[in-house]
N, CA and C atoms as a LAMMPS dump frame, in Angstrom:
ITEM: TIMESTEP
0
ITEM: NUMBER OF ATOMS
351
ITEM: BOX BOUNDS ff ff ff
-5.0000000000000000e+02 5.0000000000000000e+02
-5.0000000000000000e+02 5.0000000000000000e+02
-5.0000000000000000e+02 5.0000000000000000e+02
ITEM: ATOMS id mol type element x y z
1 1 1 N 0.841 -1.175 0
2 1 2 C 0 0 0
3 1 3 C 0.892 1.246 0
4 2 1 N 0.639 2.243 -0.988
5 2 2 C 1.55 3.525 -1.13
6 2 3 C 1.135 4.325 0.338
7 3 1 N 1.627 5.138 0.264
8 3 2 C 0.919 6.737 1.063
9 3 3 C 0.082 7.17 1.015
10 4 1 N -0.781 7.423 -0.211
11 4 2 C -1.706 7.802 -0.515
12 4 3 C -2.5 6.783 -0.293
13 5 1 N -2.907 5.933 -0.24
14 5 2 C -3.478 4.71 0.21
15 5 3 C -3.521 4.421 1.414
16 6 1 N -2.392 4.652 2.139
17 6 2 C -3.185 4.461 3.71
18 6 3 C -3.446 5.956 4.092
19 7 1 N -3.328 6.951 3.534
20 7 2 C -3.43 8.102 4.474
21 7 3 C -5.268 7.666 3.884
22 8 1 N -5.943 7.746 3.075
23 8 2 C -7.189 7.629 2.881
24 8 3 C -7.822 6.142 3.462
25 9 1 N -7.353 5.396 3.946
26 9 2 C -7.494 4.299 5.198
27 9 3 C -7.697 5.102 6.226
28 10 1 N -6.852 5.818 6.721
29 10 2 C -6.711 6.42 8.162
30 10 3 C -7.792 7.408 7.808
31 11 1 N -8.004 8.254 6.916
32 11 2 C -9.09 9.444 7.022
33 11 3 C -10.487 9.072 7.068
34 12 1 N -10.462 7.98 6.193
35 12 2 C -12.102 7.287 6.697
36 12 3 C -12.387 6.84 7.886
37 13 1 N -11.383 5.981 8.228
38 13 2 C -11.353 5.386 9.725
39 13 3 C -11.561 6.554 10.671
40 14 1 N -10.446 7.896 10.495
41 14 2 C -10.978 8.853 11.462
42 14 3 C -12.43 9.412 11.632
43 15 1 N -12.751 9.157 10.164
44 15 2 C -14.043 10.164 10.156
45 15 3 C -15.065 9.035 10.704
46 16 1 N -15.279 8.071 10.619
47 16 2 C -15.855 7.143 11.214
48 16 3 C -15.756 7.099 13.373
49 17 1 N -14.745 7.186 13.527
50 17 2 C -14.105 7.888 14.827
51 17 3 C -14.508 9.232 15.154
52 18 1 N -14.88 10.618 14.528
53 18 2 C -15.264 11.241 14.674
54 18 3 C -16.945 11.461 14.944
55 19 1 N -17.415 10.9 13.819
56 19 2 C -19.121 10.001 13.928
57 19 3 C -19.578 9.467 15.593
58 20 1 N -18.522 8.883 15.784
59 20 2 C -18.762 8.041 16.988
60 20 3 C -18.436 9.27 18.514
61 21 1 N -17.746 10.388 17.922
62 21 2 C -17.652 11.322 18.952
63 21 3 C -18.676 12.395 18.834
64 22 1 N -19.746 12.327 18.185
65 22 2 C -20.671 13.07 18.143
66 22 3 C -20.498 14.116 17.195
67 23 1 N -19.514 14.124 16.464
68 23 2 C -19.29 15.283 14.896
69 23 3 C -20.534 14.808 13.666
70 24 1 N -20.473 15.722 12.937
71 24 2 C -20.995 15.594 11.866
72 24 3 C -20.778 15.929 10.967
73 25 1 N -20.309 15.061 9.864
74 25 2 C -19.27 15.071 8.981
75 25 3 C -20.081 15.866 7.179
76 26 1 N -19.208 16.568 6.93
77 26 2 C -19.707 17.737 5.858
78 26 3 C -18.779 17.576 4.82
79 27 1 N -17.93 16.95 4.657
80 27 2 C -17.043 16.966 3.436
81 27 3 C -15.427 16.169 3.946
82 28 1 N -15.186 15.318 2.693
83 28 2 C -13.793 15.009 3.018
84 28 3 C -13.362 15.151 2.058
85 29 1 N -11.629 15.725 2.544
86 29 2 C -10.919 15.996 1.404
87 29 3 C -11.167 17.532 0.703
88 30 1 N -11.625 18.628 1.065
89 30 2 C -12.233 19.891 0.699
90 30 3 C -10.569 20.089 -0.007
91 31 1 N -10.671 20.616 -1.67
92 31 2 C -9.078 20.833 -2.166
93 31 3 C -9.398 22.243 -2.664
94 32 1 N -8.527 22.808 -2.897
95 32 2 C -8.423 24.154 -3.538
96 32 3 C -7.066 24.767 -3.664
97 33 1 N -6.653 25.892 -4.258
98 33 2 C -5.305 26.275 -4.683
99 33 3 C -4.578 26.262 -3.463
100 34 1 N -5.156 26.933 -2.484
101 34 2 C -4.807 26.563 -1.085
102 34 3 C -4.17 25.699 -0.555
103 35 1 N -4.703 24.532 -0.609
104 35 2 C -4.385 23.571 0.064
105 35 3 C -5.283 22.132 0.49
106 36 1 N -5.135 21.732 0.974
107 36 2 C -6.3 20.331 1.138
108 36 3 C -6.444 20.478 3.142
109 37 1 N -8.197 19.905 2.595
110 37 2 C -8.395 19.819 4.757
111 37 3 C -9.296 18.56 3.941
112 38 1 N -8.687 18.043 5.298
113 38 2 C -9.16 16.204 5.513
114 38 3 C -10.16 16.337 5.597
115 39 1 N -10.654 16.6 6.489
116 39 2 C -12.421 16.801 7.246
117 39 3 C -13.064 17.715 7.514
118 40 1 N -14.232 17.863 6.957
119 40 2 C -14.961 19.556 7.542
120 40 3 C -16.041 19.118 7.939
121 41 1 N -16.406 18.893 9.625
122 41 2 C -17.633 18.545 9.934
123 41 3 C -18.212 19.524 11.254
124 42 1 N -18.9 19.325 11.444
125 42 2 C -19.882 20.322 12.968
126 42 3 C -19.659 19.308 13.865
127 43 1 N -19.691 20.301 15.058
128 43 2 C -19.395 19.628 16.51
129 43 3 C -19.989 21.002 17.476
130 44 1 N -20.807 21.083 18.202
131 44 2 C -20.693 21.607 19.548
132 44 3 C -21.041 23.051 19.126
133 45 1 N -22.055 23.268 17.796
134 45 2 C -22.177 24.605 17.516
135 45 3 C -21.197 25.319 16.411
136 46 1 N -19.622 24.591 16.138
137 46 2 C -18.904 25.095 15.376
138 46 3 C -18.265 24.233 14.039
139 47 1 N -17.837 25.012 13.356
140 47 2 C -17.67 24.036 11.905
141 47 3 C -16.689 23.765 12.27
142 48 1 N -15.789 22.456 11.894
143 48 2 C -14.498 22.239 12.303
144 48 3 C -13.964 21.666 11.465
145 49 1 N -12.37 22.423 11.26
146 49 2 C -11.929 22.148 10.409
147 49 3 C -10.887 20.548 10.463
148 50 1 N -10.555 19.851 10.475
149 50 2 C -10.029 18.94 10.701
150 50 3 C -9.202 17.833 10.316
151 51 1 N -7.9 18.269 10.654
152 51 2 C -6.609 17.575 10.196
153 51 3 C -6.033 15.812 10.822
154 52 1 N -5.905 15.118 9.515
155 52 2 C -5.971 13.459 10.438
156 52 3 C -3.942 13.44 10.792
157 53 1 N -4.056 12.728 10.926
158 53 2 C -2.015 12.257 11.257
159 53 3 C -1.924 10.659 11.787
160 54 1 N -1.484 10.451 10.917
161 54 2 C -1.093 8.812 11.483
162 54 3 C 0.638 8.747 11.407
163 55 1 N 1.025 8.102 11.904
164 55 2 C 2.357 7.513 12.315
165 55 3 C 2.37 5.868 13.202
166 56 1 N 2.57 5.022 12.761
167 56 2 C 2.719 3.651 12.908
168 56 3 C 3.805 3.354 14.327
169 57 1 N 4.501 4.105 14.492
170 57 2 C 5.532 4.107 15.526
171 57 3 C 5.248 5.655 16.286
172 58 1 N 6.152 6.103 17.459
173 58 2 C 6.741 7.253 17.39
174 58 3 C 7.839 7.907 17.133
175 59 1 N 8.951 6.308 16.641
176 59 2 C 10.093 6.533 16.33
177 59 3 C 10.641 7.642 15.356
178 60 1 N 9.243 8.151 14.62
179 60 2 C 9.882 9.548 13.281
180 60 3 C 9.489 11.085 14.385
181 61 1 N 8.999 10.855 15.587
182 61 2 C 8.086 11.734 16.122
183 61 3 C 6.326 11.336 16.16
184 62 1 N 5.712 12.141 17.208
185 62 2 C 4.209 12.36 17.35
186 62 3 C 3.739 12.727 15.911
187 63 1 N 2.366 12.142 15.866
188 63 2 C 1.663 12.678 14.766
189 63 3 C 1.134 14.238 14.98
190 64 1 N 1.147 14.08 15.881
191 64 2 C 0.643 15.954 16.385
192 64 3 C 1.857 16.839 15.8
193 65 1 N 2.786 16.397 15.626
194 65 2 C 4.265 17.428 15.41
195 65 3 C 4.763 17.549 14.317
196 66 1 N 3.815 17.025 13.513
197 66 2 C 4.25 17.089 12.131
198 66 3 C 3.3 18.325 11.2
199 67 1 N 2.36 19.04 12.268
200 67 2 C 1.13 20.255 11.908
201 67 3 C 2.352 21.308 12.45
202 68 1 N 2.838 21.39 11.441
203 68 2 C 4.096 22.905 11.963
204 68 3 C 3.07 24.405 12.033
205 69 1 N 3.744 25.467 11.87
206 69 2 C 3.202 27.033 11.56
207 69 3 C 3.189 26.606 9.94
208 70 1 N 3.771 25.958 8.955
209 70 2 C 3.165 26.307 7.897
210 70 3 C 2.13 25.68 7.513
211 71 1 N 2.037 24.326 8.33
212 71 2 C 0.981 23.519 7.901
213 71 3 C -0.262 24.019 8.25
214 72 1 N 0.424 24.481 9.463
215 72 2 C -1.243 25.306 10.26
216 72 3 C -1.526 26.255 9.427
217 73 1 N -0.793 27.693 8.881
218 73 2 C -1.163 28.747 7.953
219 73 3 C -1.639 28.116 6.69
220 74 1 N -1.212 26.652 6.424
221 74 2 C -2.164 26.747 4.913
222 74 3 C -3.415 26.125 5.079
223 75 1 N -3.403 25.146 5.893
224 75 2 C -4.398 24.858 6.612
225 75 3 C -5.74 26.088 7.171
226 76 1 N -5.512 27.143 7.64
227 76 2 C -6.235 28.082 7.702
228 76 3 C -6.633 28.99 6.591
229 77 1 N -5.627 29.028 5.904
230 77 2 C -6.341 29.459 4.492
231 77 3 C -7.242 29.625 3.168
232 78 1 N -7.047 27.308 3.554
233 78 2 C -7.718 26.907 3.21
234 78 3 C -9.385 26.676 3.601
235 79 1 N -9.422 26.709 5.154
236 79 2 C -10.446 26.964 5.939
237 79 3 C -11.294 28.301 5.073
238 80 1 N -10.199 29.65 5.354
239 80 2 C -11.239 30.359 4.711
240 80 3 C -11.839 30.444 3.189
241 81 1 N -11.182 29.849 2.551
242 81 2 C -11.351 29.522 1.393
243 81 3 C -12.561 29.006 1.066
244 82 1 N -12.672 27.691 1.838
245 82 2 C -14.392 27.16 1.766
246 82 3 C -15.056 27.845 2.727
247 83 1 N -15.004 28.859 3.566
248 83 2 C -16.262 29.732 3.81
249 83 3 C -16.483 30.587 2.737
250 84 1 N -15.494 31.082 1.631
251 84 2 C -15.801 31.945 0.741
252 84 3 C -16.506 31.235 0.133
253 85 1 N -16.322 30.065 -0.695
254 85 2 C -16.297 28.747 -1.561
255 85 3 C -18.485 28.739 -1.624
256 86 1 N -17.731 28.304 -0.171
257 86 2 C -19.736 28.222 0.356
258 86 3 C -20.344 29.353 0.977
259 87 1 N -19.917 30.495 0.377
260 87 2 C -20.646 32.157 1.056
261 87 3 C -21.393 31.944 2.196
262 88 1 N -20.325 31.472 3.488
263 88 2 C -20.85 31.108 4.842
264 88 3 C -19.462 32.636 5.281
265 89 1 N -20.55 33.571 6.204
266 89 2 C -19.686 34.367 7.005
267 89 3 C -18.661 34.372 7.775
268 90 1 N -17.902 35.27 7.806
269 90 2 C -16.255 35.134 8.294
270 90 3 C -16.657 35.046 9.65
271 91 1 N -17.886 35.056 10.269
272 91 2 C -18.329 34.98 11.578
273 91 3 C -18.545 34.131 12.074
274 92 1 N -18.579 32.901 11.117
275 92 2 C -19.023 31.644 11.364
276 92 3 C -18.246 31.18 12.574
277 93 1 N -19.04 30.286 13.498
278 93 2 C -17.8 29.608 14.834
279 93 3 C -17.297 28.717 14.489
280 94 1 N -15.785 28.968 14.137
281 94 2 C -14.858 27.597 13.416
282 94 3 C -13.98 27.289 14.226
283 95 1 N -13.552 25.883 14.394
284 95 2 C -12.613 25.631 14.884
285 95 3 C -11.294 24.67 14.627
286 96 1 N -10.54 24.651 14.524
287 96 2 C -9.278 23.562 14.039
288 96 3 C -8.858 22.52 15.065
289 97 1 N -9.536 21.464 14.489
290 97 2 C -9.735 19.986 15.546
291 97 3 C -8.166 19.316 14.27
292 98 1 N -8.42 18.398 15.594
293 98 2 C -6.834 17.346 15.052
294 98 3 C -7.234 15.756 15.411
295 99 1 N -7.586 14.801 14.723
296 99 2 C -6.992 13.497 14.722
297 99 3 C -6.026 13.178 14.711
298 100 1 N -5.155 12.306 15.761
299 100 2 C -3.64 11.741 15.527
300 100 3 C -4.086 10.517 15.978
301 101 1 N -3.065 9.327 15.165
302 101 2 C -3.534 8.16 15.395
303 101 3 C -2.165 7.895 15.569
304 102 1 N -1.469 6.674 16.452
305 102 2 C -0.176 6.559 16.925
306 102 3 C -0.682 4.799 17.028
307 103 1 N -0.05 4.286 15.944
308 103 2 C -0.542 3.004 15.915
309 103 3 C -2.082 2.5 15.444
310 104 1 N -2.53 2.045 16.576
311 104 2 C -4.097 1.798 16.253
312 104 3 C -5.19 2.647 17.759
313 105 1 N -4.367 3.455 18.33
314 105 2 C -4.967 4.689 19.115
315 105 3 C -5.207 5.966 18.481
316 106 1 N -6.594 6.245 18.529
317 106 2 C -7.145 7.175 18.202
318 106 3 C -7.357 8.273 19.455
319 107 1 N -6.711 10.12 18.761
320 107 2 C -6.916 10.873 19.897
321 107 3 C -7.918 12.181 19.391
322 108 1 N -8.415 12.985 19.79
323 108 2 C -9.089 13.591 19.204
324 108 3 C -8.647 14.889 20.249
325 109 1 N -7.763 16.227 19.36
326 109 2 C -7.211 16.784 20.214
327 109 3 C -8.609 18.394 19.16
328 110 1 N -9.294 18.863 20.143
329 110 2 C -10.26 19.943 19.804
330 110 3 C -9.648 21.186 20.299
331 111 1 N -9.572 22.008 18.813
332 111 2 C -9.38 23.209 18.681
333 111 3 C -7.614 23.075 18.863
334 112 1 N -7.199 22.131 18.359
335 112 2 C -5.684 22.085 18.436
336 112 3 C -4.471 23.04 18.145
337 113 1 N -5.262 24.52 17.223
338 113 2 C -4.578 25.149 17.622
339 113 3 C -5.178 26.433 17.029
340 114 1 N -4.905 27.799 16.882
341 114 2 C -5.645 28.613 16.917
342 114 3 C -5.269 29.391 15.221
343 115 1 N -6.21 29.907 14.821
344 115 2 C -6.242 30.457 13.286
345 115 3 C -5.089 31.578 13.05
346 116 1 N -4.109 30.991 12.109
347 116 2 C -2.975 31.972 12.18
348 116 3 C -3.302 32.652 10.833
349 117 1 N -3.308 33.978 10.862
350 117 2 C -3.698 34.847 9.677
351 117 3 C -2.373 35.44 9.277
């Protein structure tokens, strides 16, 4: 199995994992010049934007540590992108949720980090 092949293993599986945490799932895979977001689903009143990470070991590092400042800035860009995309207001309550999977543990880290403009 390439990369691309299990990372879309792991993103279904998350979003299936997310389902089960009470989200509600609105799109996978949202692409644009921007950039790509895994998951865009509602939770708790807010749209959330939502990045998966798998790593099989921790021997390369956490899956959480691989969402640097640039990943996060394109990642947010892309966020606003599909509020333009879908003429939903810059007011909207959004938030940037994180799946990391470290083996076959699933974590669900909410609002993982904050919108860098």
């Amino acid at each position: 199995m390439n990369k691309r092949e299990v990372g879309s293993r792991y993103e279904h599986n998350a979003a299936k994992f997310l389902l089960e945490q009470g989200y509600n799932i609105l799109e996978k895979n949202f692409r644009c010049k921007m950039g790509e977001i895994d998951i865009i689903g509602e939770s708790d009143g807010y749209l959330c934007f939502i990045e998966v990470k798998y790593r099989s070991s921790s021997g390369y590092g956490f899956p959480s540590e691989a969402v640097d400042n640039r990943k996060r800035r394109r990642i947010v860009r892309t966020a606003l992108s599909y509020l333009n995309y879908h003429k939903l207001s810059a007011d909207t309550p959004c938030r940037f949720d994180m799946v990391v999977i470290l083996d076959k543990e699933y974590t669900l880290i909410k609002n993982a980090f904050e919108g860098i403009w």
